[in-house]
C-alpha positions as CSV (number, residue, x, y, z in Angstrom):
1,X,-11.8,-13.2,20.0
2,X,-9.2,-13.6,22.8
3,X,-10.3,-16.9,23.5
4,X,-10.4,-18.3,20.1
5,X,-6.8,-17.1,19.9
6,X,-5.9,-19.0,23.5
7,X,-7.1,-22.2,21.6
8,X,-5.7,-21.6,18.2
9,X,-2.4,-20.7,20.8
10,X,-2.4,-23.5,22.7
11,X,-3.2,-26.3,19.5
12,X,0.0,-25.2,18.0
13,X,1.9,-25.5,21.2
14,X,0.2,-29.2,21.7
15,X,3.9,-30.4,19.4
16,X,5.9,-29.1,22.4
17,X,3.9,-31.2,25.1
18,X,3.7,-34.5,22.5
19,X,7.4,-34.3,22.6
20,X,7.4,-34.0,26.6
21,X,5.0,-37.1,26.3
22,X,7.1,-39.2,24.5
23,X,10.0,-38.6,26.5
24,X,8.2,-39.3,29.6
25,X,6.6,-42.6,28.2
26,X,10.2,-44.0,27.1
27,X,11.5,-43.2,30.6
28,X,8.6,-45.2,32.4
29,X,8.9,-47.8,29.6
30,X,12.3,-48.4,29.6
31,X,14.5,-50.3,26.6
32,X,12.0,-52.6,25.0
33,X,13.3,-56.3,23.8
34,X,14.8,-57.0,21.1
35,X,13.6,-58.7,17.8
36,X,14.1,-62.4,18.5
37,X,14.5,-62.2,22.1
38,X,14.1,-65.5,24.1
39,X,10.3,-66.0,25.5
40,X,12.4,-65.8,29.4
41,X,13.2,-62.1,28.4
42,X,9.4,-61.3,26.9
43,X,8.1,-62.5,30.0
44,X,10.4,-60.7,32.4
45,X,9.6,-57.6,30.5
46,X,6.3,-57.7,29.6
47,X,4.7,-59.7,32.5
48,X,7.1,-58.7,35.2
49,X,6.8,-55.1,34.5
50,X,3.2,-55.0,33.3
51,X,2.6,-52.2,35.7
52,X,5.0,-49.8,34.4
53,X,4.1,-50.9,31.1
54,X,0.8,-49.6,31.0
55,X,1.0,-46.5,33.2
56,X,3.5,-45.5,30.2
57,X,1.2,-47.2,27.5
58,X,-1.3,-44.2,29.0
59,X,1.0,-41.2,28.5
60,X,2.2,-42.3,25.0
61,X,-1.7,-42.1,24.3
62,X,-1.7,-38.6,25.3
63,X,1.7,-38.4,23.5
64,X,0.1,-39.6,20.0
65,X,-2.8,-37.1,21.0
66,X,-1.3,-33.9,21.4
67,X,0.7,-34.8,18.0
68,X,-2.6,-34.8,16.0
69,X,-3.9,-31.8,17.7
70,X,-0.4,-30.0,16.2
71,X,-0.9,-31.8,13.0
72,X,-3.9,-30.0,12.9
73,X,-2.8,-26.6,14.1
74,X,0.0,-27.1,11.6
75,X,-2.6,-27.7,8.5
76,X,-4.6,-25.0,9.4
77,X,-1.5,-22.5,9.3
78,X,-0.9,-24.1,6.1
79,X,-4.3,-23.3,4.7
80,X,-5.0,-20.0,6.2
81,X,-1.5,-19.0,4.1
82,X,-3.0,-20.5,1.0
83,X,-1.1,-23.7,0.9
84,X,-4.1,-26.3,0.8
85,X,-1.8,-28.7,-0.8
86,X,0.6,-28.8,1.8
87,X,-2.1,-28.7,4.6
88,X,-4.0,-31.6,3.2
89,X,-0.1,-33.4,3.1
90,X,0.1,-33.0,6.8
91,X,-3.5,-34.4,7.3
92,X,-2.6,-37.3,5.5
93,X,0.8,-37.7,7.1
94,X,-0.9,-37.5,10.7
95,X,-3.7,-39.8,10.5
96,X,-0.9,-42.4,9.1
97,X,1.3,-41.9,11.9
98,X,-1.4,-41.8,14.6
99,X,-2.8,-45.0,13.3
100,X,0.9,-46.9,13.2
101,X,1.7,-45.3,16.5
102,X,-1.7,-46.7,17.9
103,X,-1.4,-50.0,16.8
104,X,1.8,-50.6,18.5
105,X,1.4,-49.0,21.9
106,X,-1.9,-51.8,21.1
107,X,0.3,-54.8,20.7
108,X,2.4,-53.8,23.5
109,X,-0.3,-53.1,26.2
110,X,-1.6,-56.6,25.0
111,X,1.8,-58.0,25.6
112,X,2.1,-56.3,28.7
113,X,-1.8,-57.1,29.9
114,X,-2.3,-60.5,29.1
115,X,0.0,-62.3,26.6
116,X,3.2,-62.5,27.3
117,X,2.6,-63.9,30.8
118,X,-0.1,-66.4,29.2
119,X,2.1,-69.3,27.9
120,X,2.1,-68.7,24.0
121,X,6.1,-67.3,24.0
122,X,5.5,-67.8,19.4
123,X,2.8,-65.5,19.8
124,X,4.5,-63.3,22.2
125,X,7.6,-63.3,20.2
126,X,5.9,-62.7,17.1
127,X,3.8,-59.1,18.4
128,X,7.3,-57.8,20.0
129,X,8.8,-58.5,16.5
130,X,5.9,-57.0,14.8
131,X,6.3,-54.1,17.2
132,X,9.6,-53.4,15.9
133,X,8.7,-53.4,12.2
134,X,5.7,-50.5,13.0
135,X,8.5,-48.1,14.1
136,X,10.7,-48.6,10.9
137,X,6.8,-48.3,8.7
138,X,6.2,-45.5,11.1
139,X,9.0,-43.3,9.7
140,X,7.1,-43.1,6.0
141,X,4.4,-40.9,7.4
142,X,6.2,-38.5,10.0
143,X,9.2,-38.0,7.1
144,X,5.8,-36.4,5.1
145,X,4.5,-34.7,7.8
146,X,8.3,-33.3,8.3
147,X,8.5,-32.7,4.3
148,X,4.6,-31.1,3.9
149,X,5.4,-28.8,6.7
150,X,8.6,-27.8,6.0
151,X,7.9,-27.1,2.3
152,X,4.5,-25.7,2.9
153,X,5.5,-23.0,5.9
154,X,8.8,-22.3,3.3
155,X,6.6,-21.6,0.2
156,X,4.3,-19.8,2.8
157,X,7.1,-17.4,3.2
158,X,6.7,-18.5,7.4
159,X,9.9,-20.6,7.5
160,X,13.1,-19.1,6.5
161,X,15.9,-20.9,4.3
162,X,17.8,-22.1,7.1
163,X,14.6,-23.1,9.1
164,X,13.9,-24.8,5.7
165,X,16.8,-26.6,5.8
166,X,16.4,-27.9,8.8
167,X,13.3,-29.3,8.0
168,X,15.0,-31.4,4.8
169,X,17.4,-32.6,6.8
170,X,15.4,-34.2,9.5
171,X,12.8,-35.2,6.6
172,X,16.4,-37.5,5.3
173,X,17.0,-38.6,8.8
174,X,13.7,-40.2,8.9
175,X,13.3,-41.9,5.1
176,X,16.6,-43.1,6.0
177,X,14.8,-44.3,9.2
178,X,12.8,-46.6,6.4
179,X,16.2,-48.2,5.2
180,X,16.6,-50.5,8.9
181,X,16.1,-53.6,8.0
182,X,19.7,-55.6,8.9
183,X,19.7,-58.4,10.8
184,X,22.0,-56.8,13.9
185,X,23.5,-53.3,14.6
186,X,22.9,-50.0,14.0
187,X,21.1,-50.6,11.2
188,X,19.0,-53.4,12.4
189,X,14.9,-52.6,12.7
190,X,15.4,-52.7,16.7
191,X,18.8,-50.7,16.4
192,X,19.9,-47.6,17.6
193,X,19.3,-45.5,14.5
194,X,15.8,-46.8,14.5
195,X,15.1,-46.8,18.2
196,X,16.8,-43.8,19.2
197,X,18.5,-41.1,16.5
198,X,15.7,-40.8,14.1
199,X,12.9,-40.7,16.8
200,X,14.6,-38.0,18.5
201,X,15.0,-36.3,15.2
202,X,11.2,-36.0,14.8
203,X,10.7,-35.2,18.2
204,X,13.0,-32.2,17.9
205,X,11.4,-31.5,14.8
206,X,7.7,-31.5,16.2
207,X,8.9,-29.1,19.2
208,X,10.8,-26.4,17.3
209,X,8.3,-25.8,14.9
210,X,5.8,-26.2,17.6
211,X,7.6,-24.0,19.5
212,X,8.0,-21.8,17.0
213,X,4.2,-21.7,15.8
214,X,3.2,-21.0,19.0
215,X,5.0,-17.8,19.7
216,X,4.4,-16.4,16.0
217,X,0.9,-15.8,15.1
218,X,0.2,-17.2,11.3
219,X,-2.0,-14.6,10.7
220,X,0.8,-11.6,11.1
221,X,3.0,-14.5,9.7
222,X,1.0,-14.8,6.1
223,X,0.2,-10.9,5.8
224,X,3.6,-9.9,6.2
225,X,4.3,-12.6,3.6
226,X,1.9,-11.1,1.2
227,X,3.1,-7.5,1.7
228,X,6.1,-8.3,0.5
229,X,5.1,-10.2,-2.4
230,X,2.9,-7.2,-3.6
231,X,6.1,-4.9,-2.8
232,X,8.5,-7.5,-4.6
């Protein structure tokens, strides 16, 4: 029993270390080039850094990893408070963003590995504009993962109003996210909103409740939930 509850413990903690993962991989990685940027600047990036590239192409597969393994802790929370719904949400949500997130740390270890330092700058220009347009997609799944577990540990009686709140807000942060598309700025798909405010949003998202998860076990969580239903 106690080591079943050291897993179950340490899946929903699996958020916190995600976030720590990210972090880490964007510190190796270092500001990525923009869309449209001249085939001198892919190679220099790409090809000149190729090391550093894919030491942090490595941690952000651990990163994506560990934020399956608490989309997974988080939809069995969901279900063992009766919120199937929800649970099945997050499942959904997860295996949409892991498959985005994958692709793109794909295209750029290819960049990095092989094609931008082969002599096809279209081609190379073309992934590291594609690369862009996966993080603005990307925000479609993780705003439902935000919204179905938000909503679901809320209705669960888990989350309280203001924790609920929370949740709503970061869930707008990201569908704005979606909205990115101008040609320059802070609005543009390889802008700052997109690169940098509404990434850290989910991040901080994933850890709190993560965090929170962690320290609270669901199953005290969804009985004293019921108790005071029957008492209501």
């Amino acid at each position: 029993m106690k080591s079943t509850f050291d897993w179950e413990r340490n899946w929903r903690s699996s958020g916190i270390a995600s976030a720590l993962f990210f972090v880490i991989a964007y510190v190796i990685d270092g500001s990525r080039p923009k869309v449209g940027a001249s085939a001198a600047t892919l190679v220099a990036f790409y090809d000149g850094d190729r090391t550093r590239i894919l030491i942090a192409t490595i941690v952000l597969g651990f990163a994506v990893l560990n934020l399956l393994w608490f989309a997974a802790a988080l939809a069995s929370v969901l279900r063992d408070a009766g919120k199937g719904g929800w649970a099945n949400a997050a499942t959904a949500a997860s295996a949409a963003l892991g498959a985005l997130l994958f692709v793109n740390i794909t295209l750029n270890a290819a960049l990095a590995y092989s094609i931008a330092g082969s002599g096809s700058p279209e081609l190379a220009s073309g992934l590291n504009d594609l690369s862009w347009v996966l993080v603005v997609l990307s925000f479609f799944p993780a705003a439902m993962l935000v919204m179905s577990g938000s909503f679901g540990l809320w209705r669960a009686g888990i989350f309280s109003n203001t924790a609920f709140a929370a949740g709503v807000s970061a869930m707008a942060v990201l569908l704005a996210g979606t909205t990115t598309w101008a040609s320059d700025g802070l609005w543009a798909a390889d802008g700052a909103y997109s690169g940098l405010v509404a990434p850290i949003v989910a991040l901080a998202w994933v850890a709190v409740v993560s965090a929170f998860l962690s320290r609270k076990s669901p199953s005290t969580a969804i009985t004293s939930n019921r108790a005071a239903v029957h008492a209501a």
